[in-house]
C-alpha positions in Angstrom: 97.5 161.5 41.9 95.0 159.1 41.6 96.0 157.1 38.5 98.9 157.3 40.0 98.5 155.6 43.6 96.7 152.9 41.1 99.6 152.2 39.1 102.3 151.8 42.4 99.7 150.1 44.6 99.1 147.4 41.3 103.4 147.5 40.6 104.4 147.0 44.5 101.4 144.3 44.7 102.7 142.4 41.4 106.7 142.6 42.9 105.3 141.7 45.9 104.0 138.4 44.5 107.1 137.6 42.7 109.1 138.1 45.5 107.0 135.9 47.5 106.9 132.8 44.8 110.8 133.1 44.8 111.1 133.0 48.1 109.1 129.9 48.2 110.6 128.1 44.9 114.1 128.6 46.7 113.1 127.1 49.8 111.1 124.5 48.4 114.1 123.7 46.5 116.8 123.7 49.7 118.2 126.7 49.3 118.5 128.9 52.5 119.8 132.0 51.1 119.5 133.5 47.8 121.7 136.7 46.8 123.0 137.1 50.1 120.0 137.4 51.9 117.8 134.8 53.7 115.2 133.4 52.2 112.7 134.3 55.4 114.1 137.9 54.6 112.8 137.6 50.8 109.5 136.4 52.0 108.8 139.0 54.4 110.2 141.6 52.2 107.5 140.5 49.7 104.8 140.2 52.5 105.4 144.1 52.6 105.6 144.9 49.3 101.9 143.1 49.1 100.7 145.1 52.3 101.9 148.3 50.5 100.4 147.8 47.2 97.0 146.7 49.2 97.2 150.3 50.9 97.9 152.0 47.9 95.1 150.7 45.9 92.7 151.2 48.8 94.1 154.8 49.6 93.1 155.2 45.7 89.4 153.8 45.8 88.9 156.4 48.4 89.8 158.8 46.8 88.2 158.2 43.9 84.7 158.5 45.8 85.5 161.2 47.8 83.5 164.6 46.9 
C-alpha cells in the first residue's frame, strides 16, 4: 500500500504539473478555452491534481514511519 500511495501521489503530482503549464501556454497564447473547457477550469483542475498528489505522498511518508 505504501509503494503504492508513492507511485499515485508522484503520477497525480506530474499530471498535475502538465495540466497546469498547458493551461498557462494556452492562455499565454490567447486562447480562452481548450477542448471545450476553460482554460481557468484546466488550471484549477491541475491545482487539484497537485493538492492530491502532495497528500498522497505525505499520507505515504507517514506511513512509512509509523510502528
Amino acid at each position: 500500500m505504501t509503494a503504492a500511495t508513492g507511485w499515485l501521489g508522484r503520477i497525480a503530482g506530474i499530471a498535475g504539473l502538465l495540466l497546469c503549464a498547458l493551461a498557462v501556454v494556452a492562455r499565454i497564447t490567447g486562447h480562452y478555452t481548450l477542448g471545450g473547457f476553460q482554460v481557468g477550469t484546466l488550471l484549477e483542475a491541475g491545482i487539484a491534481g497537485l493538492a492530491a498528489g502532495c497528500f498522497l505522498l505525505l499520507w505515504n511518508a507517514g506511513g512509512a514511519r509509523s510502528p
